[in-house]
C-alpha positions in Angstrom: 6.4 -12.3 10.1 4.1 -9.9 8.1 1.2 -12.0 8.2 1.4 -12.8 11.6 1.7 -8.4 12.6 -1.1 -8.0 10.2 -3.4 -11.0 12.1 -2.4 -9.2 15.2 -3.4 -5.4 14.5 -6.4 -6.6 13.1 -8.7 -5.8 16.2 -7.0 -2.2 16.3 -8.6 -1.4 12.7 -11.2 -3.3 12.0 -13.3 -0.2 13.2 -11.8 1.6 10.4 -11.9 -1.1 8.2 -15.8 -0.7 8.1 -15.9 3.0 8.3 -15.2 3.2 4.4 -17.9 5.6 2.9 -18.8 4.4 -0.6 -16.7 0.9 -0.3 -19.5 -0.3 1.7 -20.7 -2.0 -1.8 -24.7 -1.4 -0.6 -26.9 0.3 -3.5 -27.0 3.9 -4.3 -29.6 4.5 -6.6 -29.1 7.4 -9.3 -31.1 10.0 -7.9 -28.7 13.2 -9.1 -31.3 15.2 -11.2 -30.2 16.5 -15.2 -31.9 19.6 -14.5 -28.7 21.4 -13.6 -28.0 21.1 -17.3 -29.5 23.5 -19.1 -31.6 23.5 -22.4 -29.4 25.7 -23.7 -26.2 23.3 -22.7 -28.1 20.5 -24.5 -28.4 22.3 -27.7 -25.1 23.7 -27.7 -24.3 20.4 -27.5 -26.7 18.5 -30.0 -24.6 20.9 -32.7 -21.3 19.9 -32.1 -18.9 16.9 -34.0 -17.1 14.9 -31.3 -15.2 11.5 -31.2 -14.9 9.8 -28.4 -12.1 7.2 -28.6 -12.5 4.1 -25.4 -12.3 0.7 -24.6 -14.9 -1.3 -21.9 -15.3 1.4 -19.3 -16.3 3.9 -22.2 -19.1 1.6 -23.8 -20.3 2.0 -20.1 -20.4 5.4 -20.4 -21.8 5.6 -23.9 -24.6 2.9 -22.6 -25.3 5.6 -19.6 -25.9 8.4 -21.9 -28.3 6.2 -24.1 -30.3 5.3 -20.8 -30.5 8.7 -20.0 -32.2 10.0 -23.3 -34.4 7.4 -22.8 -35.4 9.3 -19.5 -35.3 12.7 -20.3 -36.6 13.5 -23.4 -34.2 16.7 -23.8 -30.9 14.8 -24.7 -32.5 12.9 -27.8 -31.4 15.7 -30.0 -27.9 14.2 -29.4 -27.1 12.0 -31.7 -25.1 8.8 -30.8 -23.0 7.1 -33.1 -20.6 4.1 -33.7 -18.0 4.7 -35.9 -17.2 2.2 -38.5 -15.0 2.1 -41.5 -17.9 3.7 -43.5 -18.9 6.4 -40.9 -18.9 9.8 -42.4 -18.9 12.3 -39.2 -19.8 15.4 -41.3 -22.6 15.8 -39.3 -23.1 16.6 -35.8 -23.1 14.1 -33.7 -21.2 12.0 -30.6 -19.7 9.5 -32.9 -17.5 6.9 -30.7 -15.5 3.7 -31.5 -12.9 1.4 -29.9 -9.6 3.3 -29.5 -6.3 1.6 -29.5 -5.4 -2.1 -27.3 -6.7 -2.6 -23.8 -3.0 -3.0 -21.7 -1.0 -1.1 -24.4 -1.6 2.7 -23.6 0.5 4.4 -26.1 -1.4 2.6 -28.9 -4.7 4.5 -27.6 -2.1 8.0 -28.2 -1.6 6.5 -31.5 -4.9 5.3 -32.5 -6.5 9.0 -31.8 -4.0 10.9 -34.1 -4.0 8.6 -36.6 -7.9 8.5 -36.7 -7.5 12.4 -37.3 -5.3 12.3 -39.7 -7.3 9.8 -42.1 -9.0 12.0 -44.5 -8.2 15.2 -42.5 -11.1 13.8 -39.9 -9.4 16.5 -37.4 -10.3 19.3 -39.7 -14.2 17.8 -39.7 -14.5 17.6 -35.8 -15.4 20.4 -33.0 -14.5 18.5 -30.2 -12.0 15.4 -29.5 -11.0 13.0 -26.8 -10.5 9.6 -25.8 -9.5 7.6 -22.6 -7.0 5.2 -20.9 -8.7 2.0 -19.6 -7.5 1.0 -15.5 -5.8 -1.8 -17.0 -3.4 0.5 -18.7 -1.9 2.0 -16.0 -0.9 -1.0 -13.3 1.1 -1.1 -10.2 4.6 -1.5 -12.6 3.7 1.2 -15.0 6.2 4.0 -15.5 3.4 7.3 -14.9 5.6 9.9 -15.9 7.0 8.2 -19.0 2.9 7.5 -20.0 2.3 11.2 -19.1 4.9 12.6 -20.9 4.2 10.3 -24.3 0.3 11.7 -23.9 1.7 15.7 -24.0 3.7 14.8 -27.1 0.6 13.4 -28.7 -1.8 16.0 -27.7 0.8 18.7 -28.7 1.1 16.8 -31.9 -2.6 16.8 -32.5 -3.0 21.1 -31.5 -0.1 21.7 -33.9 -2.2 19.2 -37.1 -5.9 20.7 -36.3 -5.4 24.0 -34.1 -9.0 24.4 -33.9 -10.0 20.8 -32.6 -11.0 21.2 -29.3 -9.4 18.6 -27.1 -11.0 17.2 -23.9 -8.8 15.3 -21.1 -9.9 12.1 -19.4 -8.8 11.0 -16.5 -8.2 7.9 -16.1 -10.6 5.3 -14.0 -9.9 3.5 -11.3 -10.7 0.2 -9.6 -12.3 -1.3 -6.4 -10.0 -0.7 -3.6 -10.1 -3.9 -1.7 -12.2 -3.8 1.5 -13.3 -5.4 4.7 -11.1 -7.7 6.9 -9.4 -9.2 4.1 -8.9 -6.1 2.1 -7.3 -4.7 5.2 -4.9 -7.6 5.4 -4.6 -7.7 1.5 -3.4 -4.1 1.8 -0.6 -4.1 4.6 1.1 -7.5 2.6 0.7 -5.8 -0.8 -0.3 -1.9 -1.4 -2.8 -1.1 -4.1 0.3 0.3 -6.1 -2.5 0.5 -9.4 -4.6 2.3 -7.9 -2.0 4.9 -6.7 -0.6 5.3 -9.7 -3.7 6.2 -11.9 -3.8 8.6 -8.8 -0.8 9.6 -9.8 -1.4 10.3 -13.8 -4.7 11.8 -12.9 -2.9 14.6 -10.8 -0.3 15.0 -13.8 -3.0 15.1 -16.0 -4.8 18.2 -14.3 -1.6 20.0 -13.4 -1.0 20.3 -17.1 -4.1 21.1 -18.2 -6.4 22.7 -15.7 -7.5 26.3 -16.8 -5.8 26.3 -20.4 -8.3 22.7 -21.8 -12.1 21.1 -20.7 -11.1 18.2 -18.4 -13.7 15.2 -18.2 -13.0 13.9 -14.5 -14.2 10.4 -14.9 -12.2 9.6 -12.1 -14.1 11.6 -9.9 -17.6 10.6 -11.3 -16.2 6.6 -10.2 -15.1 7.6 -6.7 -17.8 10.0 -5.4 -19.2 13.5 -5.5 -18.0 15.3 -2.2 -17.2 15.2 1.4 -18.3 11.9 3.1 -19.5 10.4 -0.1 -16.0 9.7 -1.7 -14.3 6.5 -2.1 -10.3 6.5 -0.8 -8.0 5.1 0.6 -4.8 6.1 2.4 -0.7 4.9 1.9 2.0 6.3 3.4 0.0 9.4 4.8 -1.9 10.4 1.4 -5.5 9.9 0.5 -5.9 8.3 -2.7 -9.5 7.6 -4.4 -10.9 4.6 -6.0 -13.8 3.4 -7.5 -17.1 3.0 -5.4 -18.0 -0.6 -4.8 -21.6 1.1 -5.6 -20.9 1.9 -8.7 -19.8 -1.6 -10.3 -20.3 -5.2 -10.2 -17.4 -6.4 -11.0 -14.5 -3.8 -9.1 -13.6 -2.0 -12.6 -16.6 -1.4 -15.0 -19.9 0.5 -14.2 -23.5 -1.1 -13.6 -26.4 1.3 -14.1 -26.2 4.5 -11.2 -22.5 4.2 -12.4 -22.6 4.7 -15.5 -25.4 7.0 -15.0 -23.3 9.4 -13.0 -19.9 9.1 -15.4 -22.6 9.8 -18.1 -23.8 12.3 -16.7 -20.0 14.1 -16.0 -19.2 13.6 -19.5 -22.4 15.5 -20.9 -22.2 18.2 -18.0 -18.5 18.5 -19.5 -19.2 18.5 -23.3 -22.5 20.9 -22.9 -20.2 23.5 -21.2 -17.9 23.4 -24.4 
């Protein structure tokens, strides 16, 4: 009965269907300019000790930030590191490494304090964070019970190394399905994933907006502003997703996305 309603509204929205902004999928070349971060950010930054703790979607974004000092000249001073089991981050640096299991979230909470804790590493560092990969939050995933097991770990983390500065990620998103058969794809079967890393992502802001730095990767994935913004809406709520522009396989970045989540994540770390 479903598939037959959903055949038979298709004419009716069809003209929304391929009104979608950025789900188009058509190229959008990286033409943002760095020059809105300063010389002064860049050096600030250059100066600092962070870890940045990720899976797929950050070696994307560390990628990104490699092609842009390759570019501009300026971020060079930044040195880029991958940690290993001998890496000594005594000096200042972006040191980065694989953080926790792809599908198990609360082993990425885990992974991060316990890196901090070997040898006191939180006592060494000026700034921390790490992300959640799309894959940990799915359309069965308990938000609130994720959300609340990330507070405890952060609060755990202040109370250990009360000087670490900790950066929030948000967590990225995936290709909303499009076009005729994304249309029918959604009225059998809501993109329940996609609404709940919504979800976390407001939690995540709610919490922490004004008192910690927040790194909207989330927002780098789905757009920049008015008109320009990948969403979707269920049950009367806009909900974002990523750009079909920005990837080439509905979850990780090609080059102007990972150029623009890049980009966020230095804009955010410079303005430490």
């Amino acid at each position: 009965m479903r598939s037959r309603l959903a055949f038979a509204l298709l004419p009716l929205f069809l003209p929304l269907v391929w009104g979608c902004d950025l789900q188009s999928g058509k190229s959008v070349k990286a033409v943002q300019a760095l020059d809105d971060i300063s010389d002064k950010a860049i050096e600030s930054f250059s100066r600092k000790t962070i870890f940045f703790g990720h899976a797929s979607v950050g070696q994307n974004i560390v990628q990104g930030m490699k092609e842009i000092a390759e570019t501009d000249p300026r971020f060079k001073k930044i040195r880029i590191v991958e940690v290993d089991e001998t890496t000594d981050m005594k000096e200042p640096g972006f040191y980065h490494a694989v953080n926790g299991r792809n599908g198990y979230p609360k082993t990425k909470c885990n992974a991060f304090i316990n890196l901090l804790l070997k040898n006191r590493m939180g006592d060494q560092l000026d700034v921390g964070l790490f992300k959640f990969c799309y894959v940990d939050i799915e359309r069965d995933s308990n938000v609130q019970e994720l959300f609340d097991y990330y507070v405890t770990t952060i609060g755990d983390v202040k109370k250990e190394f009360p000087k670490l500065k900790i950066v929030h990620v948000t967590v990225p998103l995936y290709v909303h399905p499009s076009g005729v058969k994304g249309f029918v794809k959604n009225l059998l079967r809501p993109d329940m994933a996609n609404i709940k890393r919504n979800r976390f992502n407001d939690l995540l802001k709610s919490r922490y907006s004004g008192t910690d730095p927040i790194y909207d990767l989330a927002r780098a994935e789905y757009g920049t502003g008015p008109g320009e913004t990948a969403r979707f809406t269920h049950d009367g709520k806009v909900y974002h997703s990523l750009a079909e522009a920005y990837t080439d396989d509905g979850g990780h970045l090609n080059e102007t996305g990972r150029f623009l989540a890049a980009k966020e994540l230095i804009r955010t770390l410079s303005g430490i």
